[in-house]
TORTIVEX-424384 format. One record per residue (C-alpha): x, y, z; residue in one letter. Coordinates in steps of 0.2 Angstrom, whole numbers, padded with zeros to 4 digits, always signed. Layout:
% TORTIVEX-424384
XYZA/...
% end
This chain:
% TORTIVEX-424384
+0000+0000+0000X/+0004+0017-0004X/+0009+0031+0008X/-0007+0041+0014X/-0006+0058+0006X/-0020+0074+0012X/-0029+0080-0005X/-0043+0089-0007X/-0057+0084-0020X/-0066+0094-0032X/-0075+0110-0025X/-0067+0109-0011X/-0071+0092-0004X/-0064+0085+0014X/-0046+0076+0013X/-0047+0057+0018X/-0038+0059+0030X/-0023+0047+0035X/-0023+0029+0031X/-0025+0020+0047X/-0030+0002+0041X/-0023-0011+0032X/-0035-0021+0020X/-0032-0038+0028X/-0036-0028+0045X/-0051-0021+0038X/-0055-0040+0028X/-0053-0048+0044X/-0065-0036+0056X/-0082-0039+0043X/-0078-0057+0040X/-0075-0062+0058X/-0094-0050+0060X/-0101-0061+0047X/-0094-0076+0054X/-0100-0076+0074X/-0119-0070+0067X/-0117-0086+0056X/-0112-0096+0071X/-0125-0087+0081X/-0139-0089+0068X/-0136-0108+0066X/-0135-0110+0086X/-0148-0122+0083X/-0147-0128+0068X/-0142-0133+0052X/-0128-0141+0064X/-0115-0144+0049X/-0117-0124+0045X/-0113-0120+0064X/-0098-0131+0063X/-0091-0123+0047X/-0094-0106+0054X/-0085-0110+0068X/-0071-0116+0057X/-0071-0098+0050X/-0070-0090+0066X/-0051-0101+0069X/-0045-0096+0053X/-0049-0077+0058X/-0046-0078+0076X/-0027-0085+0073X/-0025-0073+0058X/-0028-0058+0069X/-0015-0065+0082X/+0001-0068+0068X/-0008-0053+0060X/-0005-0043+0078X/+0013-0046+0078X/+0016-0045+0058X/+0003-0033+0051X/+0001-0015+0048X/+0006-0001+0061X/-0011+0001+0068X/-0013-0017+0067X/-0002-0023+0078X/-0004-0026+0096X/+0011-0018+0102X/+0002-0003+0094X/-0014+0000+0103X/-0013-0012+0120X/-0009+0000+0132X/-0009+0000+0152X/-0022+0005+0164X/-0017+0021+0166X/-0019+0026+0147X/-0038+0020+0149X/-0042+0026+0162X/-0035+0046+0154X/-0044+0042+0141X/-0062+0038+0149X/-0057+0053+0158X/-0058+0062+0142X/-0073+0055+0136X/-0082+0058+0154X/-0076+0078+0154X/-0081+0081+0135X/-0062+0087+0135X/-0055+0085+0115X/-0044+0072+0114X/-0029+0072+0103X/-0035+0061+0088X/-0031+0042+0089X/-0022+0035+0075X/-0027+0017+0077X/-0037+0010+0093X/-0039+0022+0108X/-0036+0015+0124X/-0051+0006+0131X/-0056+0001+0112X/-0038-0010+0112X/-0044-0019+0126X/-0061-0020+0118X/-0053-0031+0104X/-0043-0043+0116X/-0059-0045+0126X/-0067-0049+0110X/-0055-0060+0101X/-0051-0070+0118X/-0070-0072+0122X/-0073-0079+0103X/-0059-0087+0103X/-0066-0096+0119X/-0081-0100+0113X/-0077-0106+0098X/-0063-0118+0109X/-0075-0124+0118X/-0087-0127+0102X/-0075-0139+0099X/-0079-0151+0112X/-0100-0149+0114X/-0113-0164+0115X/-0130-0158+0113X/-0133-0178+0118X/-0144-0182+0107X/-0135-0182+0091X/-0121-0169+0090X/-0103-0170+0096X/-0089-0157+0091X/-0076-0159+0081X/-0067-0165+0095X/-0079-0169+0107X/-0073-0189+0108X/-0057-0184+0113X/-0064-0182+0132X/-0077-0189+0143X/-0094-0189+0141X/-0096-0179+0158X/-0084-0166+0152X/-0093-0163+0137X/-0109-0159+0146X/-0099-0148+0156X/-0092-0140+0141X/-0106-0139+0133X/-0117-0129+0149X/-0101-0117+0149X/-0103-0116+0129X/-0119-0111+0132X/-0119-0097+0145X/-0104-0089+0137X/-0116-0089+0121X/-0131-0077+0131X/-0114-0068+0138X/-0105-0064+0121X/-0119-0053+0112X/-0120-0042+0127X/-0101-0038+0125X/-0103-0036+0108X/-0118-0025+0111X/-0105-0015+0121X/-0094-0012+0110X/-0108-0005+0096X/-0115+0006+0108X/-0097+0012+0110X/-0096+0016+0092X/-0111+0022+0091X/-0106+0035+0105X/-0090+0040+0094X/-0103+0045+0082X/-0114+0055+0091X/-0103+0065+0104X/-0088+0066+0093X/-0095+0065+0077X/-0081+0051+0073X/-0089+0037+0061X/-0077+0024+0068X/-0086+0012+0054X/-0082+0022+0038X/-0062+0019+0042X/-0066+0000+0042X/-0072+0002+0025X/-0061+0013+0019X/-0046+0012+0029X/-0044+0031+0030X/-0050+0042+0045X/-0053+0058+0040X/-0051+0068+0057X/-0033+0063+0058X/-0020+0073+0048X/-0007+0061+0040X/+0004+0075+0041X/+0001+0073+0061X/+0003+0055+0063X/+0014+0047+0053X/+0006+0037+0037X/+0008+0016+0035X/+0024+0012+0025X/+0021+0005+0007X/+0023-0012+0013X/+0010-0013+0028X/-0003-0027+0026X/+0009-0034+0010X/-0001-0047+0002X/+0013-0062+0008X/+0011-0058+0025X/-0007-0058+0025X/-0008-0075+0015X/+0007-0082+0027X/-0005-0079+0042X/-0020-0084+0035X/-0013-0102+0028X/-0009-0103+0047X/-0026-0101+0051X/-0032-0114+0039X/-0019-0125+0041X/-0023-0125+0062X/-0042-0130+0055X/-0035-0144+0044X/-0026-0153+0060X/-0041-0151+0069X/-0052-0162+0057X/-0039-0173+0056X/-0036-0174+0073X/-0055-0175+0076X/-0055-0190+0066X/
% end
């Protein structure tokens, strides 16, 4: 990817803005979405569907973790998880209506938003792994331990699945907040990849090789490969 660069359009329109995120960031956030409604519609049934979203959600899952070490600036981990002191300024700032200085990537309570995310999915879908409904479905992995444990598993599964769309549900409402009180569409720059409230002569742009297509296809046949050995391994 290029170097973000500030233009104005015809008749004066607004400047994108800096690029913030990479495509495979911004591949990764809308098809891990579609994934979990998938997983979450088929609860239920079709089984087979539920299972096959659930293999989706592994790919993505250990994507994002190689892509959190290897990926784009904003990408990375090392980028945007920060320590409790950084959040708490922050919701600070939000509380006070003070103006913030514009966040390049994730602010500081959204970075722990996405590792409460990731590690609450990646639970569940864990977990998915080894359910009995005990009448006619068994995970993928399910015959690697005992019976009782997979009932076990399976009310855990369960509980965290009522849990998970009220966190989800957080994290909405938060971006809808964004929106509202600071009239930042945090959805657009998933789309797009650009923020337009922060200057890219400010913050500094993503090199021409953040989110390279290798890197990106190295994690994701990571993620498929780690989906293979459990199919296998599931017999």
């Amino acid at each position: 990817m290029s170097d973000a660069t500030s233009r104005s359009g015809p008749g004066g329109a607004k400047p994108k803005g800096a690029l913030v995120w990479d495509l495979p960031t911004r591949l990764f956030h809308w098809l891990l979405a579609a994934a979990v409604i998938g997983a979450w519609a088929t609860g239920e049934g079709p089984r087979q569907v539920h299972v096959w979203c659930g293999y989706a959600i592994i790919v993505l899952i250990v994507f994002r973790l190689i892509w959190g070490v290897i990926g784009g600036r904003h990408a990375r981990f090392t980028d945007f998880v920060r320590g409790p002191t950084a959040v708490a300024r922050h919701l600070r700032e939000l509380r006070d209506a003070k103006a913030a200085p514009p966040e390049a990537g994730h602010n500081a309570a959204g970075g722990w938003m996405v590792l409460l995310l990731l590690g609450l999915i990646g639970l569940q879908v864990t977990l998915g792994l080894f359910t009995d409904d005990d009448i006619l479905f068994v995970g993928p992995l399910g015959e690697l331990v005992s019976y009782d444990t997979r009932l076990q598993i399976t009310a855990i599964h369960e509980v965290l699945g009522n849990i998970l769309p009220w966190v989800i549900g957080v994290h909405v409402a938060a971006v809808l907040l964004y929106w509202i009180a600071r009239r930042q569409n945090l959805i657009r720059p998933m789309i797009t990849g650009y923020k337009p409230w922060v200057s890219p002569v400010e913050v500094k742009p993503l090199p021409p090789r953040a989110g390279s297509l290798p890197r990106a296809i190295l994690a994701l046949a990571v993620g498929i490969a780690v989906v293979v050995a459990i199919m296998v391994w599931g017999g």
